[in-house]
N, C-alpha and C positions, 0 to 999 in steps of 0.2 A: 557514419551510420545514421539511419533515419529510423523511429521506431513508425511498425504497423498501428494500427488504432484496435486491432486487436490486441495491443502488448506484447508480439513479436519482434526483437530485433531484423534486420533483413538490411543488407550492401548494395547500396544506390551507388550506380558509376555515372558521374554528371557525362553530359551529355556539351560537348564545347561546341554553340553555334553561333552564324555571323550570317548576315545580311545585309542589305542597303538599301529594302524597300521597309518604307516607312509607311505601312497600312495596317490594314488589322492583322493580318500575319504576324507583322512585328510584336504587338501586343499578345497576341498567342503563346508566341515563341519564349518571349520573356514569363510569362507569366504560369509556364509548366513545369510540375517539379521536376528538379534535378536535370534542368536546361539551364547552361549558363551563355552570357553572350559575352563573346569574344568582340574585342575594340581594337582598331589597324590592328596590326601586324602580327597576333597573337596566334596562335597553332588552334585552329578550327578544326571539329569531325563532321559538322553540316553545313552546309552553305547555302541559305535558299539567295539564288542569285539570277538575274535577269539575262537574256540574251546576250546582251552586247558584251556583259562580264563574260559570261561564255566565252565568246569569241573573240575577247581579247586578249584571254589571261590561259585558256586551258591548256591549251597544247607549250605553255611556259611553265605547267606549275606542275611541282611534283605532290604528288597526292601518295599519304600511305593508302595500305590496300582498303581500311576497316573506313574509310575518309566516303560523304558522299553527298554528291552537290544537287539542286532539285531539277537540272538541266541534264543533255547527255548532249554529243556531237550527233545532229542530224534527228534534235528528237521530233522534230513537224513530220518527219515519215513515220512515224505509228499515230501520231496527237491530231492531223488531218484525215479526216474520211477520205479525198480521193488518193492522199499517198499512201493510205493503208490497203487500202482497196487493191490500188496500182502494185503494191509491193507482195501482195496475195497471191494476184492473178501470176506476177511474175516466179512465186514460190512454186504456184499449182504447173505452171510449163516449166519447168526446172524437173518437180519429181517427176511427169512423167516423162521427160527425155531420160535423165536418171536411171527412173526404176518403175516406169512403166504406166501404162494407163488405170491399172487396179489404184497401186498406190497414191496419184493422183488425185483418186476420185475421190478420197479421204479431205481433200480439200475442199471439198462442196457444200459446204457448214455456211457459207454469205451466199446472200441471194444475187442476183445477177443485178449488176450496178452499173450504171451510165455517169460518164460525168458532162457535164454540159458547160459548153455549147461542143463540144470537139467533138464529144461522142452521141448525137442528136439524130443523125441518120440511123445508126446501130438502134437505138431508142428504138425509134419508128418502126423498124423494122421487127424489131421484140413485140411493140407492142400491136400491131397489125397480124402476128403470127396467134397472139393470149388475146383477144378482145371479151373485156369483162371482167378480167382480172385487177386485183388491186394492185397499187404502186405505191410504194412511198417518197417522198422527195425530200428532199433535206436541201436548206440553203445553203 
């Protein structure tokens, strides 16, 4: 038990995390209450872990359900603009094959997006149709 600073008693459930990046994360992690760090081999609920640990360990390791790592399988498709974009558009021609062109159109929340250099023609052609219109680019 931890007391409030108001003089309420109140049940902290530590928090078991592990890591292997040595940056200021690290120093975060440690230094939050009722975060403890787990060393090799010990039973973890966080794991802030890098790529490669992804990829070499997950599909090995059994994770309880309540267990959660700061990676997922495939997470550069939402954490990239053009695979989020790409995985969009491909949501938006799914509903309306589905369930029609109304419900489709509920996906027209993102502005119309090129990626470049592939999609550079499609560009040109957008933008010779809007001339004056603003654009934004992202690199």
């Amino acid at each position: 038990m931890t007391c409030d600073p108001r003089g309420s008693k109140e049940q902290r459930t530590l928090i078991r995390f592990k890591t292997t990046l040595m940056n200021t994360l690290m120093d975060v992690l440690r230094h939050r209450p009722g975060w403890v760090e787990v060393k090799d081999e010990g039973e973890w609920d966080f794991y802030w872990c890098d790529v490669s640990w992804l990829r070499e360990n997950f599909d090995h390791t059994y994770m309880d359900e309540h267990v959660r790592i700061s990676h997922f399988r495939n997470h550069y498709e939402l954490t990239r603009k053009n695979y989020m974009v790409k995985n969009l558009k491909r949501f938006r021609k799914y509903l309306e094959r589905e369930s029609g062109k109304t419900e489709a159109a509920k996906c027209d929340f993102f502005p119309k997006t090129f990626e470049m250099p592939c999609e550079y023609h499609l560009f040109v052609e957008e933008f010779r149709k809007n001339p004056g219109i603003t654009w934004i680019m992202k690199p």
